[in-house]
N, C-alpha and C positions, 0 to 999 in steps of 0.2 A: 228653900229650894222650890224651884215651879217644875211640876210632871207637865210635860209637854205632851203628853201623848192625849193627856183628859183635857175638858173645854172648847168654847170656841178657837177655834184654829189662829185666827187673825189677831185674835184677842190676848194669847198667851205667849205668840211669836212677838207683840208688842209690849207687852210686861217685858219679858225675857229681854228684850231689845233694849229698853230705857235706860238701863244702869251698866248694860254696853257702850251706850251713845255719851253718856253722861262721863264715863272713865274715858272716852276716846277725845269729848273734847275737852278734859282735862288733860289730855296729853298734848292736843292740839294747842290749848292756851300754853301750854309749857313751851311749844316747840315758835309761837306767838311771841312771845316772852324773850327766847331764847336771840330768833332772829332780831327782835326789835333793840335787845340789849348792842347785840353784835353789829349791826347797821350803824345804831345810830351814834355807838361809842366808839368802836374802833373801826366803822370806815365801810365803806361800800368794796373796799381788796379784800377784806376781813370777810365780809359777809358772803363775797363772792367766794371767797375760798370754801366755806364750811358749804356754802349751795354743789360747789363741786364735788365733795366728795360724796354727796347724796346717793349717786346711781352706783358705787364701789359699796356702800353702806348698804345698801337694799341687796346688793349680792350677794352681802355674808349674812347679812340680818335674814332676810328675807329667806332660805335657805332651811335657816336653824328656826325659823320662826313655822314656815311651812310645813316642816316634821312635826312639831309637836302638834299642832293641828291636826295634822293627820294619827298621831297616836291618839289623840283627845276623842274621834270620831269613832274608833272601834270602843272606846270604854262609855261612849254615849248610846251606841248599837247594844251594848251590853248592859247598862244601867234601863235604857224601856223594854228590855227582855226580862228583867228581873231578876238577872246572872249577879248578883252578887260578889261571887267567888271569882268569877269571871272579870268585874272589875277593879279587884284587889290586884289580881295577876297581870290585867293592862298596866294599871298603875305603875307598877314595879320595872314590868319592863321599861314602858316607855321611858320612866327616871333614865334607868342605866343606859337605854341608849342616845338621851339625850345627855347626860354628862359625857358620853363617850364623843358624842358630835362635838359640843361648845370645848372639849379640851381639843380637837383635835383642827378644829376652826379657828380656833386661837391662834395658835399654832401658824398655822397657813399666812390667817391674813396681817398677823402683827409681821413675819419673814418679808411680804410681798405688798404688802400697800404703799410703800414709795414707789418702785420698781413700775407697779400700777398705773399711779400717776404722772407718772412717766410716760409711759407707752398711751397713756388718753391722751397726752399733748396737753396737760395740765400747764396755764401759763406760768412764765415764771412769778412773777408776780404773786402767785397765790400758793403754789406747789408746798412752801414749808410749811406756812397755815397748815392747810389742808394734810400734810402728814401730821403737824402735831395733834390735831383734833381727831385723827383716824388710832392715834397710839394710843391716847386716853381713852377711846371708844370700845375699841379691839384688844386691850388687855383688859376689861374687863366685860368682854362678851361672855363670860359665863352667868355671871348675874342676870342681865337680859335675856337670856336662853331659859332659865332657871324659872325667871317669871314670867315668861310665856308660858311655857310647860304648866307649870304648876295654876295659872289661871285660866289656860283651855282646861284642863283635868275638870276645875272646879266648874265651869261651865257645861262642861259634857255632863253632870247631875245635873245641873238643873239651878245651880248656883252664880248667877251673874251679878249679885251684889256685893259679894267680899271680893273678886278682881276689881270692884270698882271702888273699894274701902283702899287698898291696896294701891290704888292707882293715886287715887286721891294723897295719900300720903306723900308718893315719890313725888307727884310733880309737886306740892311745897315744900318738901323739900329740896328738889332741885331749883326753883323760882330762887330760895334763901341762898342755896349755896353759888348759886351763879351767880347774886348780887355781888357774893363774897370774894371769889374766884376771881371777878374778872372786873368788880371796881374798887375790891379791897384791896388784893392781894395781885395785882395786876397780871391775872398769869394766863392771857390772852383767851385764843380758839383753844388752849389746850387745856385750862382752866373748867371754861366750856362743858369739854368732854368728861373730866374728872367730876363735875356737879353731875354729871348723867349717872354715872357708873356707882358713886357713891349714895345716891335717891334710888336706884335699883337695886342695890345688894339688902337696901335696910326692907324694902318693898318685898324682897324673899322671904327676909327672916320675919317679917308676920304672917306672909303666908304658911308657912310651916309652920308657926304658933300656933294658928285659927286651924291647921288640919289636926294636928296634935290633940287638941282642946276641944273642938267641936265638930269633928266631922271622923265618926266613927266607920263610915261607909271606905274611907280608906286608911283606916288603922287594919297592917299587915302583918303576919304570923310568919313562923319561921321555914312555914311549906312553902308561903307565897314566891320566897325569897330566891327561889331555885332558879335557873335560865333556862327553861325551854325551847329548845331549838325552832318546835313548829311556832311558839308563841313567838319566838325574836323573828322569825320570818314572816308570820303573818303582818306583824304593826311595821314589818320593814318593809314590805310589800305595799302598802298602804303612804306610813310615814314620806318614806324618802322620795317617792314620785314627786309628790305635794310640795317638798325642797327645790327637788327640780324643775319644777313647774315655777316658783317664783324666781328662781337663779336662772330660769331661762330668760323669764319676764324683764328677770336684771338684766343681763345681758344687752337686751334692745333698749334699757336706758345708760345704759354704759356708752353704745354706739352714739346714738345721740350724745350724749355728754362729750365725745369727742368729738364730733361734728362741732358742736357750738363751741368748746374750748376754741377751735378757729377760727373763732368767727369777733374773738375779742370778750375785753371784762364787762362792758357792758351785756352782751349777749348773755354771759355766764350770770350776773346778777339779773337779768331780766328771767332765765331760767328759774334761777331758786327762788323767786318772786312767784312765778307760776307755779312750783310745786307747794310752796305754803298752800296758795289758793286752791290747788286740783286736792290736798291733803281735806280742804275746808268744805269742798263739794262733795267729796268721798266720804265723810265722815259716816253720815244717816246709813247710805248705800253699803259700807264695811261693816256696820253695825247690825245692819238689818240681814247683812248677806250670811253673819258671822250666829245670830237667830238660826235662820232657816238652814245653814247645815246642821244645828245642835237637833232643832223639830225634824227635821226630814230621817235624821239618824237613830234618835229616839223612836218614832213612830215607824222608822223599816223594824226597826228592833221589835218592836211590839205589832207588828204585823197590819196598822195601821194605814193601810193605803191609800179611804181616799182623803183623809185628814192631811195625805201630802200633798195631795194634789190639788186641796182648796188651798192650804195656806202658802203653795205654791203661787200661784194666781192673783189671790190677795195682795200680796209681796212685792211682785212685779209691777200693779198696778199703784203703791204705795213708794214703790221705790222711782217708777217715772215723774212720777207728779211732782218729788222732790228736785230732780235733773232738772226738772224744766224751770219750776220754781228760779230755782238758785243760779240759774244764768243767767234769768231776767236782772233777778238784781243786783247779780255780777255788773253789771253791762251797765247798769244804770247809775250805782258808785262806783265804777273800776278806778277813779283818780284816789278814794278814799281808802280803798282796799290795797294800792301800791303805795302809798303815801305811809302807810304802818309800821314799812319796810325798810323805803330810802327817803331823803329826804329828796323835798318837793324841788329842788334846786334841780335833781337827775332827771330833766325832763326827758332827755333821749333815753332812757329806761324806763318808764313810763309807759310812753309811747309806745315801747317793745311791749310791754305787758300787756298792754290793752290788746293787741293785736292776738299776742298768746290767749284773753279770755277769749275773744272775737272767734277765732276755730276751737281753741277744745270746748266751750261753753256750745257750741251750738252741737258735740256731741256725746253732751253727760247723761243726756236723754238715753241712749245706746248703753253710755256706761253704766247704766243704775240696772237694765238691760242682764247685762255681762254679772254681775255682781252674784245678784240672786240665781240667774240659772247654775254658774259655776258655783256656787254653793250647796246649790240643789244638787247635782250630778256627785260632788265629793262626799255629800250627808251621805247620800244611795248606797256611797263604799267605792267606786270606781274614782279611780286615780290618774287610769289611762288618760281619756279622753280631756282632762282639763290640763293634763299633761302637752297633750298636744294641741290644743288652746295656747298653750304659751309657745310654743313651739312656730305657731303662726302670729303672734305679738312677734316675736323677734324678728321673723323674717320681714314682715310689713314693717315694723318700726327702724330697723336699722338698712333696710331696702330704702326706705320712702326717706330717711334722712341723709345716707349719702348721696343716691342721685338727685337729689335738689340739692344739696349745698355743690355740685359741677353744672347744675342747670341753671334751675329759679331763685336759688338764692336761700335767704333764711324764712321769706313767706310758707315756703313749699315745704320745710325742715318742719314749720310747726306742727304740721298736716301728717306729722309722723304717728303722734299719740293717738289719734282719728283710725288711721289707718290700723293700725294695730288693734283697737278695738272690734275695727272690723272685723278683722281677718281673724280673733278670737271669736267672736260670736259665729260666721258663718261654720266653724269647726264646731261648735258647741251644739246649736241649731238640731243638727240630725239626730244626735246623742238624745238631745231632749226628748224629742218626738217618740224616739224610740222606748225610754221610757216609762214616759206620761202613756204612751199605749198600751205596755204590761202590766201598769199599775192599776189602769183601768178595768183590766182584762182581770186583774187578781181582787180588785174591790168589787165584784159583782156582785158576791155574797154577799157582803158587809153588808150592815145596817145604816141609817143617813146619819150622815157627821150633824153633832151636837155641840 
């Protein structure tokens, strides 16, 4: 485990980071893997289907993924306090309320994801895919929920090398079982999702081995075990915003996603084309953002203020450098980076792609931006304000993509993702200042960071 709260700031949010980055893009080579299997075997309707239901996925994922996050940041507040006891009784809670969410999302989205894509104006063409790959997904959303939870936990000590033991496992074996699934045993997009669900339940069951076995910090007693009324309030207080905040996020790629369903299957495979790639710019910037709430949380806890506000700083300037990086050379293979996808025949999806790196690449700069502060603000414990960060993604993103698709067309749709960034950062912006002010105000005493 790495104590965030001691060393160089920059230095430790970097350790901490590496074996984040290294699990993410093992998921990303899976999700690589996954699309290239599906493109290039069964077809560009195929691929376009499973790219459609991307922004229905990130609403229930993203949801159940953003609570646990948010329970994981009070037990990381408590683990640089030295609370102890304190983090036995997060733990616990946070469990039960997220079994109570992933049975109760289950639930929801398995009754209503045809119905869904429906109402997005899912083509026909792609509509059954895309529900078979959403039933194989959604009936087995508890596993997925399961290991988020239990690999924010491990994260919030100070432990980001076993989520990436953990990680590593699933995606080989989901790599093996999707060979299986879907060139063995021919059992399409739904195949697909059954290699997900089945590489995540086993990715559980070592996590709960590895806490069992070697992590005494959350082996729980029989006091722990009670339900707290203030305690289920406080991490729900916390928790649930954080859900809401990326289901809002959803939300404004939902709208887009309908938008472009109109616009044809080209459009739609040129979409999921572009999210592989925004997935492969995001990667550093999720990793690094998903650091500095762990450091910012730990070190409120531990009263550590101005250590947040250098590795604050650090971060930001670490996380630009890579935005800018990476759409240089976006831009300079884009034929090579679509070409992964579809085959080179789909020159008018191509074309679409490149246009999609062409605006969002010129604002990952922004996005790496957005990354770090809204991590920074959630570490702090406020949920409000990134809350309503999403709240201004939705309206910018699902604004800026219907009135271009009655005006300008699909140029002006793309300009949606853009927008939305914007409109999260200027809401973010004051938050910060505010702050980075009090912190300042409260590290007077302090001694100079070490």
């Amino acid at each position: 485990m790495i104590d965030l709260t001691k060393g160089t700031p920059i230095k430790v949010i970097l350790l901490f980071t590496f074996p984040l980055l290294l699990g993410n893009l093992f998921q990303l080579f899976y999700n690589f893997i996954d699309a290239i299997i599906v493109g290039h075997t069964l077809g560009k309707d195929a691929f376009a289907a499973v790219g459609a239901t991307s922004a229905l996925n990130f609403l229930v994922m993203g949801f159940a993924i953003g609570i646990t996050s948010g329970f994981s940041i009070i037990i990381s507040q408590r683990f640089g306090a030295n609370d102890t006891e304190g983090v036995k009784k997060s733990f616990i809670i946070g469990l039960f309320l997220t079994l109570v969410t992933a049975i109760g999302l289950t639930i929801v989205a398995y009754l209503f994801s045809f119905p869904l894509l429906q109402w997005m104006q899912t083509p026909q063409a792609l509509i059954y895919d895309a529900h078979d790959f959403l039933k194989a997904i959604f009936g087995g959303l508890i596993f997925t929920v399961l290991f988020n939870y239990l690999s924010n936990v491990l994260r919030a000590i100070g432990d980001s090398k076993t989520p990436l033991i953990a990680l590593i496992i699933s995606t080989i074996l989901n790599i093996i079982l999707e060979f299986v699934f879907i060139l063995g045993l021919h059992a399409g997009v739904f195949g697909a999702g059954i290699a997900t669900i089945i590489a995540q339940a086993f990715s559980v069951i070592y996590l709960i081995i590895f806490i069992k076995l070697k992590m005494p910090l959350l082996h729980v007693k029989k006091r722990h075990l009670s339900l707290d009324k203030a305690e289920i309030k406080k991490h729900s207080a916390l928790g649930y915003p954080m859900g809401f905040q990326s289901s809002i996020i959803a939300l404004g790629s939902l709208t887009l996603q309908i938008v472009l369903n109109k616009l044809g299957t080209d459009v739609v495979a040129m979409q999921a084309i572009g999210r592989q790639i925004d997935q492969l710019a995001m990667l550093p910037m999720i990793s690094l953002g998903l650091a500095v709430t762990t450091f910012t949380a730990q070190n409120f806890g531990a009263r550590q203020y101005k250590r947040m506000l250098v590795g604050l700083k650090h971060s930001v300037i670490i996380n630009v450098i890579w935005g800018i990086l990476f759409t240089v050379v976006l831009l300079i293979f884009n034929q090579f980076f679509s070409g992964l996808f579809i085959s080179a025949k789909e020159t008018n999806i191509i074309h679409l792609a490149f246009d999609y790196y062409l605006v969002n690449g010129a604002f990952y700069w922004l996005l790496a931006i957005l990354f770090v502060v809204r991590s920074f603000i959630q570490g702090y414990g406020n949920s409000l304000v990134p809350t309503l960060a999403g709240v201004a993604e939705l309206l910018m993103r699902a604004g800026v993509s219907v009135l271009s698709l009655v005006t300008v067309g699909l140029i002006g749709v793309l300009f949606s993702s853009p927008a939305a960034w914007i409109g999260s950062v200027v809401i973010l912006v004051p938050s910060y200042f505010q702050i980075t002010k009090d912190l300042r105000k409260k590290s007077e005493k302090e001694l100079p960071v070490i």
